[in-house]
C-alpha positions in Angstrom: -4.2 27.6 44.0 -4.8 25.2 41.0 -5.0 22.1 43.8 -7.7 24.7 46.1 -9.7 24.8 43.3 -9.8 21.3 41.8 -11.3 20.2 45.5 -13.2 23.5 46.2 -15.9 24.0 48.0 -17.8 24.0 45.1 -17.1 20.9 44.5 -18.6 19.9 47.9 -21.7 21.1 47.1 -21.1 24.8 49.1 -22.6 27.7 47.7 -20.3 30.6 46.2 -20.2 33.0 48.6 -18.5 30.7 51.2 -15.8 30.1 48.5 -15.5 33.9 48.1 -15.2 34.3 51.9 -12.7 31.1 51.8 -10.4 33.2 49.7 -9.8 35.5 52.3 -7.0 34.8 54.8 -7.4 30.9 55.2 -7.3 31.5 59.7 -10.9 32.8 59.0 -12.1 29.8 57.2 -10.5 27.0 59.5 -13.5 25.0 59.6 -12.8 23.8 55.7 -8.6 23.7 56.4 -9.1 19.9 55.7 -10.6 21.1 52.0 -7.1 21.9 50.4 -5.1 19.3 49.1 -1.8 17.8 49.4 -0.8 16.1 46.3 1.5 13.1 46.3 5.3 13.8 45.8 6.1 13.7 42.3 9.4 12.8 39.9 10.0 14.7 36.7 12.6 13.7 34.1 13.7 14.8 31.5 15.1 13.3 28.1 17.5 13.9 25.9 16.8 14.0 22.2 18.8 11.8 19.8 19.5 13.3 16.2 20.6 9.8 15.4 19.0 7.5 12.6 17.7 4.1 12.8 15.3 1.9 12.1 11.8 1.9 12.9 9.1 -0.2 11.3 6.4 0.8 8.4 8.3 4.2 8.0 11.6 5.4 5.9 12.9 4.5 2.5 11.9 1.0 1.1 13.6 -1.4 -0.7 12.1 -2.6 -4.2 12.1 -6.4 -4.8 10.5 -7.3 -7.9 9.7 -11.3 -9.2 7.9 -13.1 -12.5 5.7 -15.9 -12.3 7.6 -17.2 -14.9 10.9 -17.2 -13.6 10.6 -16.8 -9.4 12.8 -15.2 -7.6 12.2 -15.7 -3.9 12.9 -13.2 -1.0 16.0 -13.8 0.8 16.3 -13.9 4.5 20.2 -12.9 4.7 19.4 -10.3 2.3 16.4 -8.5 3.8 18.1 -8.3 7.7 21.2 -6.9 5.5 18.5 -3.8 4.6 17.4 -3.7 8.4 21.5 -2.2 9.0 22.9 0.7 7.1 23.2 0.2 3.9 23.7 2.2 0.6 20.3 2.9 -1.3 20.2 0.9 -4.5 19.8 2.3 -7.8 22.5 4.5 -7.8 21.8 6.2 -4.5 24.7 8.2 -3.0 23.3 7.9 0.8 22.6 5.3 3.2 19.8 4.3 4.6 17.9 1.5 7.4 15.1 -0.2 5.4 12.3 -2.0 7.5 10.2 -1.7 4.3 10.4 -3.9 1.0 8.2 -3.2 -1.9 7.4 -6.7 -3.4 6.0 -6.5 -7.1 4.9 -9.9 -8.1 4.2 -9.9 -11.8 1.6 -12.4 -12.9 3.2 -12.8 -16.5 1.3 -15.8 -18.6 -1.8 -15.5 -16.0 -4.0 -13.1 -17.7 -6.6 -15.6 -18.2 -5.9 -18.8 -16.0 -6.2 -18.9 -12.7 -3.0 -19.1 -10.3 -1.6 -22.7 -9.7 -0.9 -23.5 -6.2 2.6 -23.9 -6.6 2.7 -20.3 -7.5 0.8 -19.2 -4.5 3.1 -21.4 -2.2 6.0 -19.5 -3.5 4.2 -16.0 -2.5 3.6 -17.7 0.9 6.9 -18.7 1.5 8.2 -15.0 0.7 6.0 -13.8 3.6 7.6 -16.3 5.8 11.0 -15.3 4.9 10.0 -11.4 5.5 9.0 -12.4 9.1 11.7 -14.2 10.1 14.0 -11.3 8.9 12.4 -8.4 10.5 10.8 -6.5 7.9 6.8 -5.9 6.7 6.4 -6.1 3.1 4.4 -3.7 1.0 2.8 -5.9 -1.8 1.7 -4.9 -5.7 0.4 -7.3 -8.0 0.6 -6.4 -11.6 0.0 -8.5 -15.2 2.6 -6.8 -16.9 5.5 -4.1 -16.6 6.5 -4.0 -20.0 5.6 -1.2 -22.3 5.3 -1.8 -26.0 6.1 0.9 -28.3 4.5 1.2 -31.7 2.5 3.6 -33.9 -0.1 5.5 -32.1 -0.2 8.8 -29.9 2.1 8.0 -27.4 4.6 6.2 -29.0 6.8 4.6 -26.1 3.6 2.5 -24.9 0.6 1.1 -27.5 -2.4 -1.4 -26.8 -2.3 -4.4 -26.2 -1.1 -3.4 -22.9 -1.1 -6.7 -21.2 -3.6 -6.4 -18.6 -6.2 -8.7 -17.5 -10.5 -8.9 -18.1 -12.4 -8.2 -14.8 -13.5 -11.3 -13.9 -10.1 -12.7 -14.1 -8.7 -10.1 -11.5 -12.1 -11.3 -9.2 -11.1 -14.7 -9.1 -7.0 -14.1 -8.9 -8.1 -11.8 -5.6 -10.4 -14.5 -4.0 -7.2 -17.6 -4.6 -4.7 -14.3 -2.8 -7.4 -13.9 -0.1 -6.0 -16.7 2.1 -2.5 -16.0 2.2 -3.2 -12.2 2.8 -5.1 -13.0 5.9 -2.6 -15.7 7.1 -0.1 -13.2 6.7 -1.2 -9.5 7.6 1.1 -8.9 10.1 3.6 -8.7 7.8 1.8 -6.9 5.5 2.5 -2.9 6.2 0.0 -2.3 3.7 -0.9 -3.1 -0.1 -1.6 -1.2 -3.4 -4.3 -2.0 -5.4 -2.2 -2.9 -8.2 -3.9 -5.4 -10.7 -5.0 -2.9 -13.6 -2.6 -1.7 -16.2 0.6 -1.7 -16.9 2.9 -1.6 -13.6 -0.6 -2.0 -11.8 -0.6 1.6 -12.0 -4.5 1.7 -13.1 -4.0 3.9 -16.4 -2.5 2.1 -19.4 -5.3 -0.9 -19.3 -6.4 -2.9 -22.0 -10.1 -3.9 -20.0 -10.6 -0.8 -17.7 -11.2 1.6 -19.4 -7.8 3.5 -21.3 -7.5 7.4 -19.9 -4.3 7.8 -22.1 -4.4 10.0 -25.3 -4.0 6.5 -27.1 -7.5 5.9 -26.4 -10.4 8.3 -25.0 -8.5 10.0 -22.8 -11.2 9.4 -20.0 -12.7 7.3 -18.3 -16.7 6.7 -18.0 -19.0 5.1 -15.7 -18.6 1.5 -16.6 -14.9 1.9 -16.3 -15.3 3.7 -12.9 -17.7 0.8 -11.3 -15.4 -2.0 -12.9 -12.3 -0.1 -11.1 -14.6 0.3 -7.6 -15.4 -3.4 -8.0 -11.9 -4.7 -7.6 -10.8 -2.2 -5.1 -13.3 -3.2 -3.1 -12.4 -7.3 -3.6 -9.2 -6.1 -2.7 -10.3 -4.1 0.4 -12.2 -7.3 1.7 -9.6 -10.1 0.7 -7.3 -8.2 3.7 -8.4 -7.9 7.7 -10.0 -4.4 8.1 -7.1 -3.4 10.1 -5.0 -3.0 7.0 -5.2 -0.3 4.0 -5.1 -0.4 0.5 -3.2 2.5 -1.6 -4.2 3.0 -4.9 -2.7 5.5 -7.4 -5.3 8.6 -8.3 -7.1 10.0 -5.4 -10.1 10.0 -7.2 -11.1 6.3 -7.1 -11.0 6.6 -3.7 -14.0 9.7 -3.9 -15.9 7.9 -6.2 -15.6 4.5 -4.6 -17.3 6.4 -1.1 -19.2 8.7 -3.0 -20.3 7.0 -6.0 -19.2 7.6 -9.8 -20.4 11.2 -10.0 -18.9 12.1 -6.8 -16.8 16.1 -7.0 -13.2 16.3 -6.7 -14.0 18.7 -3.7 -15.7 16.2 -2.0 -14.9 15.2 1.8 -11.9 13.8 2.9 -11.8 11.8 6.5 -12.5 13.4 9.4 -10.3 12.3 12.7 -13.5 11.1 13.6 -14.2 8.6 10.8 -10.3 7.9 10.6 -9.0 4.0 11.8 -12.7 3.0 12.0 -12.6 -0.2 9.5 -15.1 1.4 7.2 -13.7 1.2 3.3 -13.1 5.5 3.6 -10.6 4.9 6.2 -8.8 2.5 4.8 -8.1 3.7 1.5 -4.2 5.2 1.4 -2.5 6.7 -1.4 0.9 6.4 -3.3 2.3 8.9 -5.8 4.6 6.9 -8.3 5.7 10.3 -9.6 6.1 12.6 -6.5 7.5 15.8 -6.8 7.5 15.5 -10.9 5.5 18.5 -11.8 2.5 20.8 -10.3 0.3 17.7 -11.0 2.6 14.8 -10.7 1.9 13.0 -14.0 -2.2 13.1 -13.9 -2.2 12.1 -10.1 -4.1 14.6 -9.5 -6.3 15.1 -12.3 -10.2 14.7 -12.9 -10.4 11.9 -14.9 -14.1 12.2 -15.8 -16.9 10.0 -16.3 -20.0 9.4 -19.3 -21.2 13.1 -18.2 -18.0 15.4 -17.5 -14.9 15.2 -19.7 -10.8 14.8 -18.2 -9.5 18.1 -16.5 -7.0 19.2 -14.3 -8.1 19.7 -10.6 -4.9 20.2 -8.9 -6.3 22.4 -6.2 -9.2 20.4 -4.6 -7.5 17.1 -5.1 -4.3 18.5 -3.4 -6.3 20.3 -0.7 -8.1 16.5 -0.4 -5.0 14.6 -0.3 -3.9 17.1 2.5 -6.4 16.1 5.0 -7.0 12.7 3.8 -3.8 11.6 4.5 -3.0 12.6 7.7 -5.2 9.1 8.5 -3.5 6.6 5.8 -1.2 5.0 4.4 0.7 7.3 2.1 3.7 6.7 0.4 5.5 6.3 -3.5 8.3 7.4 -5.5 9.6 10.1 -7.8 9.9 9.8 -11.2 11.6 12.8 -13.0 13.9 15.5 -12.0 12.8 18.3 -14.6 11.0 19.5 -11.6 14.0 21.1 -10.4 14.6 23.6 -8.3 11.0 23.0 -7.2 11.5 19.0 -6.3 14.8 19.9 -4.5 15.6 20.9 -1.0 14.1 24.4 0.6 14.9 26.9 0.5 15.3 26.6 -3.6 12.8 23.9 -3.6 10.2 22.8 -1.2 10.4 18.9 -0.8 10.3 18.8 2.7 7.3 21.2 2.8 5.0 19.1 0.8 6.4 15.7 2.3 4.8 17.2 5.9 1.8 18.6 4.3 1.0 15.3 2.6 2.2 12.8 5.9 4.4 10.7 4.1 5.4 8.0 5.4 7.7 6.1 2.5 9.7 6.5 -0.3 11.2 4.5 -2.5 14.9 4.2 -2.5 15.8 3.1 -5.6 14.1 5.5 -7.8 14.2 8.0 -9.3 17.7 8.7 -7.7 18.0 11.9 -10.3 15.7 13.5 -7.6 16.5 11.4 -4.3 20.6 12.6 -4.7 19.6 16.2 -4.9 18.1 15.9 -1.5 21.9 15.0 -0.6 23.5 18.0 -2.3 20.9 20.2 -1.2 21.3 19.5 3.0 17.9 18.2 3.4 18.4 14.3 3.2 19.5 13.1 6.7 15.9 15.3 8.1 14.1 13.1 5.6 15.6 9.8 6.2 14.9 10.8 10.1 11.3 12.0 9.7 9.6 10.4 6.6 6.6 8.8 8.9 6.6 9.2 12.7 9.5 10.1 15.2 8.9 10.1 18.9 11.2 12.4 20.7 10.0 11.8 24.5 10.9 15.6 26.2 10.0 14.4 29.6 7.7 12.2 32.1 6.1 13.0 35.6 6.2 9.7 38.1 5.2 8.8 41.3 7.8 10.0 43.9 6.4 8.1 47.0 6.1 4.3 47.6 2.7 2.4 46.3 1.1 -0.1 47.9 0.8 -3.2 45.6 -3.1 -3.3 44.9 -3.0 0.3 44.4 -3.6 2.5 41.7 -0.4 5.6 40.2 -0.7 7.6 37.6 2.0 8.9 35.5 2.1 11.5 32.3 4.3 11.7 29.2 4.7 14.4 27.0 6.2 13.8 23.6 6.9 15.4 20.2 6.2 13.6 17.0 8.5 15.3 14.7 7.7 13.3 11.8 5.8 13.5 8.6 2.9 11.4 10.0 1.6 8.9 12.8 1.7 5.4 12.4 -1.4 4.4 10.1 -1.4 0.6 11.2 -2.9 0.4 15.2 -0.3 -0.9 18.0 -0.9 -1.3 21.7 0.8 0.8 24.3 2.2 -1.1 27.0 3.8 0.4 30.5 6.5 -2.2 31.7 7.3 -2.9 35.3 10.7 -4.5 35.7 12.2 -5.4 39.1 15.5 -4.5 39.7 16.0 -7.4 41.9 15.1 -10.8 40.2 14.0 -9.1 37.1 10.3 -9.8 36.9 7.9 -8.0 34.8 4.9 -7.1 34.8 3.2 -5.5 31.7 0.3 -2.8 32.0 -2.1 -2.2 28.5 -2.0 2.1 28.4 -5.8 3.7 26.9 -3.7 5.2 24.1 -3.4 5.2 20.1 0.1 6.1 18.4 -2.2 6.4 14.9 -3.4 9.7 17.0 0.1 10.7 18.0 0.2 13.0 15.0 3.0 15.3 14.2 3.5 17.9 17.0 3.1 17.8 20.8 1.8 15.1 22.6 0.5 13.8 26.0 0.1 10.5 27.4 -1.7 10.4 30.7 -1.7 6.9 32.1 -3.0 4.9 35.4 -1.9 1.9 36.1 -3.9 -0.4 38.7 -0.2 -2.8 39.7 -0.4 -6.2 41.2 -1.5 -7.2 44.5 0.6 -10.0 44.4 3.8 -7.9 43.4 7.0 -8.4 45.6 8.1 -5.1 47.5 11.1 -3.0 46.1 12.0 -1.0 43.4 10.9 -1.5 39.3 12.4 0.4 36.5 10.0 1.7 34.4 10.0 1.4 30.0 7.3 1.9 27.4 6.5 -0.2 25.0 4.9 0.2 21.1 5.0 -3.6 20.1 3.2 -4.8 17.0 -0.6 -5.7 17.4 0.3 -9.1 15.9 0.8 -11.8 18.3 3.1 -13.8 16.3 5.4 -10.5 16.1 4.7 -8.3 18.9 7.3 -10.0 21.3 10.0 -9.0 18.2 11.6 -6.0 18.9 12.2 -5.5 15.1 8.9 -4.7 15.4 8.6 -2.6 18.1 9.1 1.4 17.9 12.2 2.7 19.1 12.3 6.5 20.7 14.4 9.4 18.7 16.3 9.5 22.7 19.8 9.1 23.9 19.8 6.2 26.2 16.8 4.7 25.9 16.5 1.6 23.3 16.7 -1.8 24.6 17.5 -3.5 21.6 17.4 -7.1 23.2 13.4 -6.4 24.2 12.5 -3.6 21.9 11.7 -1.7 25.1 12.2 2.2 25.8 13.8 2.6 29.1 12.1 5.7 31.0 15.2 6.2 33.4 12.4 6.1 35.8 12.0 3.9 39.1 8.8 2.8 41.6 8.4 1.6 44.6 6.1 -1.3 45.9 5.0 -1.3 49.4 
């Protein structure tokens, strides 16, 4: 009945009552027989679902990589493709892990107030080279200092000077790093703002405005426009197709909605989401996830020159929770006094929050106190397997009659994302066309966006206009996620592999659809 009344009458223009005198015994309507329609034969197959791990790119547990100005230590090539393979997390880490991620902290010691020499910034270049020809997308920090200085005032372990860098400096260290970080986007998963304060964690700052109890303990307008400024340098030193994360989810609010903006106010809409506009592509990290009801001040109101520091927990959580099912969203933890709360459910609830906020990555080598409790507790082979996006494809509906070449078939997909989030950088979809005999492809573009594939059910409707010039015969059939990046997206390093049995091509990067066409 479904195929009657998609190419009903009243689709042919004939009024009601000859449809309601059509659904009578068909013999008495034989004059619209030729109305009903016959729908081409179809194939349906289904999948089978791998619990296996591997790796995937710009999701899972990173690898940290840390170097000095002063002292450089470059990326290594054997090193980073070691990290791509199973390998046991660092810092005391009792699990193993595939790491298509590497944090790289460059620390700009001696630099506070010169500008970068070019030798330096050849070194930075060459460690993006080196991270492309091993497989892996960096996620990039700069920072002035890491050291903290302990001494007499409030907070004992970490005193002014801190170590940071004036403004202006930052402006002009931003516009020599512009270059290199458009040369080299497509090896850049994303980047954290970095820059200000200690670690480049934006808090303990000699120039931007101290929120610690050694100084005001908030932050007022001046402070808030300085911070906006750089973020914003930042923003438009990368291509608009690639997302900043910055510490405190309320530089983000008051970067969109100026310095007196409410911690309740909007987060991204699906509509606004991917659109290149500074609100979509402004991510988040948490350097102390899962630490505490607030992690650390994360989520606090810092104030400005009219409202003092407070808690807001609630509407910046709430916030985060719909914000980041569109960015970039990833971090570490930090402290395991948060326990049983930080630990596996059903004592804790790591898992829980990990979904609600869409995380993506984690570090690996820190804090392990809370990272080897996930192994104790059960729960740490789900989250190796699901921090970011998994594609489980359940089954797929194909042409099950000959097309002419020239001619147009459609085909549908239904998937599950069973991960924490959707891919937050944009990636084509391709349908492949392989012929059994000879082995000549062809490669169809698909109208769909894995950033939209978010966790949950999903469909992919696709029609496919093939080749007039295509040999008869039969073609085996395999979807394809490369990266956007033309000098990557033929790696299948790259590429996204499918959570099926039987179904990666490692040699391409190609996800075989166990399905077959035939060409008239």
């Amino acid at each position: 009945m479904s195929y009657l009344f998609h190419n009903s009458p009243l689709k042919r223009g004939l009024p009601v009552f000859a449809l309601l005198v059509c659904l009578v015994p068909l013999m008495q309507c034989g004059k619209i027989d030729a109305a009903i329609y016959t729908p081409p034969p179809t194939d349906t197959v289904a999948y089978t679902k791998s619990d296996s791990d591997f790796a995937n790119p710009e999701r899972g547990f990173y690898r940290y990589s840390e170097t000095d100005a002063g002292s450089y230590t470059p990326l290594d090539s054997n090193q980073l493709k070691s990290w791509r393979t199973l390998q046991q997390a660092d810092g005391g880490g009792t699990y193993k892990i595939y790491s298509t991620l590497v944090f790289r902290y460059f620390i700009l010691t001696g630099f506070t107030h010169t500008p970068l020499p070019a030798n330096l910034l050849d070194k930075i270049k060459a460690d993006f080279v080196v991270a492309r020809r091993a497989g892996v997308k960096l996620i990039p920090r700069f920072a002035y200092t890491q050291t903290a200085n302990p001494g007499n005032c409030p907070e004992g372990f970490i005193c002014p000077l801190y170590g940071d860098a004036p403004k202006e400096m930052v402006l002009q260290h931003i516009a020599q790093l512009k270059p290199l970080l458009q040369d080299n986007a497509d090896v850049i998963a994303c980047m954290q703002l970095g820059l200000i304060g200690v670690w480049g964690e934006n808090y303990y700052t000699d120039y931007f405005g101290d929120a610690s109890s050694n100084s005001a303990g908030q932050l007022f307008d001046n402070n808030w426009q300085d911070r906006i400024d750089v973020l914003k340098a930042l923003l438009d030193a990368l291509p608009a197709d690639r997302m900043v994360q910055v510490r405190y989810p309320q530089i983000k609010q008051r970067l969109v909605y100026g310095i007196d903006a409410l911690t309740s106010s909007a987060a991204l809409t699906e509509t606004e989401a991917f659109s290149g506009t500074y609100k979509a592509r402004i991510g988040m990290h948490n350097d102390c996830f899962l630490s505490g009801v607030g992690d650390y001040g994360t989520y606090d109101d810092y104030g400005n020159s009219s409202t003092p520091r407070q808690s807001a927990i609630t509407p910046l959580t709430a916030y985060a929770q719909q914000d980041n099912k569109y960015t970039a969203v990833g971090g570490e933890t930090c402290d395991d006094t948060y326990s049983p709360q930080n630990d596996c459910e059903n004592a804790g609830m790591a898992q829980t929050v990990m979904s609600g906020l869409h995380y993506s990555f984690l570090n690996c080598a820190y804090n392990n106190d809370v990272n080897n409790d996930w192994v104790d507790g059960g729960c740490m082979d789900n989250i190796k397997k699901d921090l970011g996006y998994r594609f489980v494809l359940k089954s797929g509906i194909y042409p099950g009659a000959a097309v002419k070449a020239g001619m147009e078939f459609t085909f549908s997909l239904n998937l599950k994302n069973e991960g924490y989030a959707s891919p937050f950088n944009e990636r084509p979809v391709r349908l492949i066309l392989r012929q059994q005999a000879g082995g000549k492809e062809y490669s169809y573009s698909l109208a769909a966006d894995p950033r939209r594939w978010y966790s949950g059910d999903i469909r992919v409707n696709g029609t496919v206009l093939t080749d007039a010039a295509m040999s008869k015969g039969k073609y085996d059939l395999f979807l394809y996620l490369p990266d956007k990046y033309s000098s990557i997206t033929a790696r299948p390093e790259y590429a996204i592999r499918l959570a099926n049995a039987n179904v990666w091509e490692a040699g391409t990067g190609y996800n075989k659809l166990s399905a077959t066409i035939t060409i008239d």
